[in-house]
N, C-alpha and C positions, 0 to 999 in steps of 0.2 A: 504494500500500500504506500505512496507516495507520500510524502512530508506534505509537500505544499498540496492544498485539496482548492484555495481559492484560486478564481484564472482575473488574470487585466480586465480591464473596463475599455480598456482601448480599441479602435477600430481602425487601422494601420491602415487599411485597403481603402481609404474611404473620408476617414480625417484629414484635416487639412495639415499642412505639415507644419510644425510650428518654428515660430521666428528663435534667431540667435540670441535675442535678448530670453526668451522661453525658457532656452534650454538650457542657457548660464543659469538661471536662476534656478531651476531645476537643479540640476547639479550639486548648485551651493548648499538646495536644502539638504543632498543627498550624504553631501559632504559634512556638513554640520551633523548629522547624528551617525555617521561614522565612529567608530572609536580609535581615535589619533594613534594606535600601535598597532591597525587592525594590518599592514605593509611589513610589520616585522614581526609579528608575535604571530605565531599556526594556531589555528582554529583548534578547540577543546580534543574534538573529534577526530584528529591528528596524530599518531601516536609520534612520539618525539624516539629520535635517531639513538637506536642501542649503540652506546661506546664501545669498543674498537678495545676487549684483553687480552693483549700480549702476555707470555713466558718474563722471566730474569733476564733469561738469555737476549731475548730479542730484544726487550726496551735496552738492555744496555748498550746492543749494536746500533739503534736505532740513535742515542745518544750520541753515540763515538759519530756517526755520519753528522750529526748534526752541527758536532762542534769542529769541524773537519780534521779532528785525530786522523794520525797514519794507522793503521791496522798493527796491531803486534807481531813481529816473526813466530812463528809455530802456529798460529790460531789459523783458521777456517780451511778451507782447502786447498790444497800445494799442486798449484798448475805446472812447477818445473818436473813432477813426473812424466808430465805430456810430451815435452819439451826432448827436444833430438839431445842424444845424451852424446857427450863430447868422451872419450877412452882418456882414461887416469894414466897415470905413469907407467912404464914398464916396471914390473916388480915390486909393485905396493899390488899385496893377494887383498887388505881388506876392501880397499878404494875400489878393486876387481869386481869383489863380492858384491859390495851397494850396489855397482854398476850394474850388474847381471840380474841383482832384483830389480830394478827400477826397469828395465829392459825389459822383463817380462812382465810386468804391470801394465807398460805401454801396449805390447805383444796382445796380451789378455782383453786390452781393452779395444784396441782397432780388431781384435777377432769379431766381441760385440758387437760394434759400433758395421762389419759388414754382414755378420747374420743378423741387424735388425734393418739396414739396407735393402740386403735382397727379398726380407717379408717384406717392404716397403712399396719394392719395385713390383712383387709377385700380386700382392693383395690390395696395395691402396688404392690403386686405379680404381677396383671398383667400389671399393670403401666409401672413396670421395665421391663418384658418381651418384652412390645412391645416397648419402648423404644431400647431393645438391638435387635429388628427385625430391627427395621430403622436405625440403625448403621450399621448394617451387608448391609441389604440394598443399604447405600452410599459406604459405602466400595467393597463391590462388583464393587460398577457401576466406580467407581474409578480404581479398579486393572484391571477391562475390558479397560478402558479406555488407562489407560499404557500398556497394552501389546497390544492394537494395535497400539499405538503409537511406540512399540519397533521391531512391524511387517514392521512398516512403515518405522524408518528407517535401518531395514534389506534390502529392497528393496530398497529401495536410493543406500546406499551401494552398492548392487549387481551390480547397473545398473549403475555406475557410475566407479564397476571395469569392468565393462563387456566393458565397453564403452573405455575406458582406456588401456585393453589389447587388443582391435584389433585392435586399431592403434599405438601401442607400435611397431611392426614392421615396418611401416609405419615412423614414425616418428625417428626412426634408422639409416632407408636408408636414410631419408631425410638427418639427420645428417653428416651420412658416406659422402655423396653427395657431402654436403658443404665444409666437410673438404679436399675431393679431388679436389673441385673446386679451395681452398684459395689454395690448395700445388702446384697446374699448373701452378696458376697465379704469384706465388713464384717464379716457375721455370722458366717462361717467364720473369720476371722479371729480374732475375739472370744473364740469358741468354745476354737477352740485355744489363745488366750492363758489361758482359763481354766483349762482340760488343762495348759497346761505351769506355769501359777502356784504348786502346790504342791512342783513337780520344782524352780524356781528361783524363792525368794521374793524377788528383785531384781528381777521384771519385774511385780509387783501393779499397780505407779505403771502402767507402760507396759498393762496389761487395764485397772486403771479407767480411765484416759483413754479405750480405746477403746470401754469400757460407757460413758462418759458423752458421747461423741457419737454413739453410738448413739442414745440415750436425746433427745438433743436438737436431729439431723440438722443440726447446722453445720459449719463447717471447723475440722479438728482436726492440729495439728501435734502427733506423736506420736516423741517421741525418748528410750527409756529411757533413754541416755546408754553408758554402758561398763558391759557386766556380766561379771562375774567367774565361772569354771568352779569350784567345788570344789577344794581346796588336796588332796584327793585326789584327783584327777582323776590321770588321766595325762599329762592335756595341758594348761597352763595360757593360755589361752588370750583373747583380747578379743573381746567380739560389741557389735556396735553395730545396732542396727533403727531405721529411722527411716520414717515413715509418714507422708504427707499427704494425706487424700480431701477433699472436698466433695462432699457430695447434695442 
């Protein structure tokens, strides 16, 4: 089941697009209830990055590279076994000896190093061929995967402008509607401020306002303020009208 269950109010396919001053401002608000660390601090729901434990052994080599120490003689692996062995003097039998093992350590190991050659030569070919079959393989089933997902939503799309431009007329009229409703009642409004203007000359201020946004269809805050019943009245009384349209 989805998190979000409410959809937008917006009608993309159909609204008008809005101006630059719009969409700053928009923005700002967006930006104002941001939380100022939301750019560097991960979301709750985030599992934060398991540390990285090393051995003794390792932080301390990790250290040595870091502080650019030279390596100690004797420590880590001795590449001069690899290394073409030069013959000792005639007649030193020990210097012989080392020689002869060092010799066959190399011997022993260029043995390896051509029987895993020739499995190399014999078997990898098709190792790697079928390895790059099942790549191709996922790959494929992947790229099928997004273009139907991009069919899908082509259709969303469609059918959400489809749905959007047949009641785009629709919701026009409704609009036009409204707005000839709010202007009658404007008028009726007016009308009767005019009717009652002579019964109460304290509300003139409050009929020309509402003659002069008439007259000029903008937004009109409309507040005669306190007016006063006749000192003969029976009732002394306080009215206060306060009006705000837009057309």
């Amino acid at each position: 089941m989805p998190l979000i269950t409410s959809a937008p109010d917006a009608l993309p396919y159909i609204d008008a697009k809005p101006s630059d001053a719009a969409l700053s401002a928009a923005n700002a608000l967006v930006q104002s209830e941001m939380d100022p660390e939301h750019a560097t601090t991960l979301h709750p729901s985030i599992p934060t990055m398991r540390e990285a434990q090393f051995s003794d052994l390792v932080e301390q080599e990790y250290a040595r590279i870091g502080s650019g120490q030279a390596k100690e003689p004797g420590t880590g692996i001795d590449l001069s076994r690899y290394e073409a062995l030069d013959a000792p003097a005639r007649g030193d039998l020990p210097a012989w000896k080392t020689t002869l093992q060092q010799a066959y350590t190399s011997a022993e190991y260029l043995r390896g190093r051509g029987v895993n050659l020739g499995l190399l030569e014999t078997y990898g070919k098709n190792a790697w061929l079928i390895s790059n079959a099942r790549l191709e393989d996922e790959l494929k089933a992947l790229e099928r995967e997004v273009e139907a997902a991009k069919l899908e939503l082509e259709a969303v799309e469609q059918g959400r402008r489809a749905m959007q431009s047949n009641v785009a007329g629709e919701l026009q009229g409704l609009e036009e509607t409204w707005r000839k409703g709010v202007g009658r009642m404007v008028e009726a409004q007016a009308a009767a401020e005019r009717i009652r203007a002579p019964l109460f000359p304290t509300t003139n201020i409050f009929a020309q306002e509402l003659g002069d946004m008439m007259n000029t269809g903008h937004e009109c805050n409309l507040d005669p303020g306190e007016m006063h019943d006749s000192p003969s009245g029976s009732v002394g009384r306080n009215r206060r009208r306060s009006l705000t349209i837009v057309i």
